[in-house]
C-alpha positions as CSV (number, residue, x, y, z in Angstrom):
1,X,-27.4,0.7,-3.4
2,X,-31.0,0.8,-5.1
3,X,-32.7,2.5,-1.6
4,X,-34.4,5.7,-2.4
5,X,-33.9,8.4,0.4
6,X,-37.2,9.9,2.2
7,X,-38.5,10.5,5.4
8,X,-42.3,10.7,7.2
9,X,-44.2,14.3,7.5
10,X,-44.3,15.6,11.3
11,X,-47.0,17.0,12.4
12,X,-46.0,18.2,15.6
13,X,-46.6,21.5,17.0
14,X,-45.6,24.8,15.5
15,X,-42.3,26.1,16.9
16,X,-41.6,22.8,19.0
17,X,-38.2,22.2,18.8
18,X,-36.4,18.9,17.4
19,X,-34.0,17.2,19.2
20,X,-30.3,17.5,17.8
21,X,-30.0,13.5,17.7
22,X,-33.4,13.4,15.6
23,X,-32.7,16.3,14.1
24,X,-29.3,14.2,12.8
25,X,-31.4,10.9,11.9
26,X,-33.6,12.6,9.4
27,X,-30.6,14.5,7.6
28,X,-28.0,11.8,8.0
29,X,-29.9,8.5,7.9
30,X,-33.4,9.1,6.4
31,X,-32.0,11.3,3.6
32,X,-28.5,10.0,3.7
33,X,-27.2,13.4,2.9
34,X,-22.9,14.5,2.8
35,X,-23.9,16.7,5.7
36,X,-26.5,19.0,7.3
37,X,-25.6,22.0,4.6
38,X,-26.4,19.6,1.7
39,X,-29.6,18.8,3.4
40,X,-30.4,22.8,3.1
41,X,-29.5,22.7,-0.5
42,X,-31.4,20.4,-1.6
43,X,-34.6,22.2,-0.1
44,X,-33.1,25.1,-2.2
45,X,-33.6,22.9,-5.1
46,X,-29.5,23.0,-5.8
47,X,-28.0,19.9,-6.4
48,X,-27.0,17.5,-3.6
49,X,-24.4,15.3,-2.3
50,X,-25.4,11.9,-1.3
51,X,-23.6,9.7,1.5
52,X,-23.5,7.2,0.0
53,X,-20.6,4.6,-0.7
54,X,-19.6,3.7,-4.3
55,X,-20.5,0.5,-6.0
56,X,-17.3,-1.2,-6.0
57,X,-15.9,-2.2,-9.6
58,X,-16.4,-6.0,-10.0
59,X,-13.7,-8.1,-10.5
60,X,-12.8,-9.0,-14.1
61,X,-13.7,-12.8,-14.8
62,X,-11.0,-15.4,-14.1
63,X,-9.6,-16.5,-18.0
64,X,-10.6,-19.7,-19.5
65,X,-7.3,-21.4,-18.6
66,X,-7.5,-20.5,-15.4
67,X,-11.3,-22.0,-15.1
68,X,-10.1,-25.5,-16.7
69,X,-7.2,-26.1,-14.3
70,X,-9.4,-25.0,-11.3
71,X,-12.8,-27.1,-12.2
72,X,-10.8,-30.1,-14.0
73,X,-7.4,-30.5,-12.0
74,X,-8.4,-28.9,-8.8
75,X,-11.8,-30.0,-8.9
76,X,-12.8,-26.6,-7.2
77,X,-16.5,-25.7,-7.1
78,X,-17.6,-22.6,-8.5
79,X,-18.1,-20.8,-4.9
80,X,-14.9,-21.9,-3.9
81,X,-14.2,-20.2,-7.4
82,X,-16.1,-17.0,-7.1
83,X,-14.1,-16.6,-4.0
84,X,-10.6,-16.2,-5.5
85,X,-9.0,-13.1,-6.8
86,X,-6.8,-13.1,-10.5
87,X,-3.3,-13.7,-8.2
88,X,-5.2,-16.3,-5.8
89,X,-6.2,-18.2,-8.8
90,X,-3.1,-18.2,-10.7
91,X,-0.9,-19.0,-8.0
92,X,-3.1,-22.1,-7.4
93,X,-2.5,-23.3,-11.1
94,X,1.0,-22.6,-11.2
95,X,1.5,-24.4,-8.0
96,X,-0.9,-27.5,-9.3
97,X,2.2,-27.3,-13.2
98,X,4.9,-26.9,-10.5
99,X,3.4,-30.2,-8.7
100,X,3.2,-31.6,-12.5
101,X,6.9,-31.1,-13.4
102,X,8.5,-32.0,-10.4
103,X,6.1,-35.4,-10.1
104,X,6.4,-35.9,-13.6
């Protein structure tokens, strides 16, 4: 998602001791780390597993016929567009021939 993963320096006192819920921030949320061992791996140097949720694919572009019948006979506007899946948008323009044939 383009955000890089860090967290501030604490200066606090030697041997004061952090707070579980703090403690979970800077592993979990600041570093955005799989868990608390990957958090220790990484200070190891090792590689590291990332929590963090995968780009979904995007959606293969609606075919030219498809576009024509939607902008033309529909007179849909490209958001209203953009929001429709493959099926959405070919049921619409085989409803709008089924509309055409039984109007005819």
């Amino acid at each position: 998602d383009r955000e890089s993963s860090s967290t501030m320096i604490s200066h606090g006192k030697d041997n004061e001791i952090v707070a579980a819920a703090t403690w979970t921030k800077v592993w979990r949320h600041q570093l955005r780390r799989g868990g608390e061992a990957e958090f220790w791996k990484g200070l190891e140097g090792k590689p590291v597993q990332y929590d963090i949720p995968p780009t979904p694919e995007a959606a293969p572009p609606l075919p030219d016929y498809i576009l024509r019948v939607l902008r033309n006979k529909l007179y849909h506007s490209e958001d209203q567009i953009a929001q429709l899946s493959l099926e959405e948008a070919q049921e619409r323009v085989d409803e709008f021939y089924r509309r055409e044939i039984l109007d005819g």
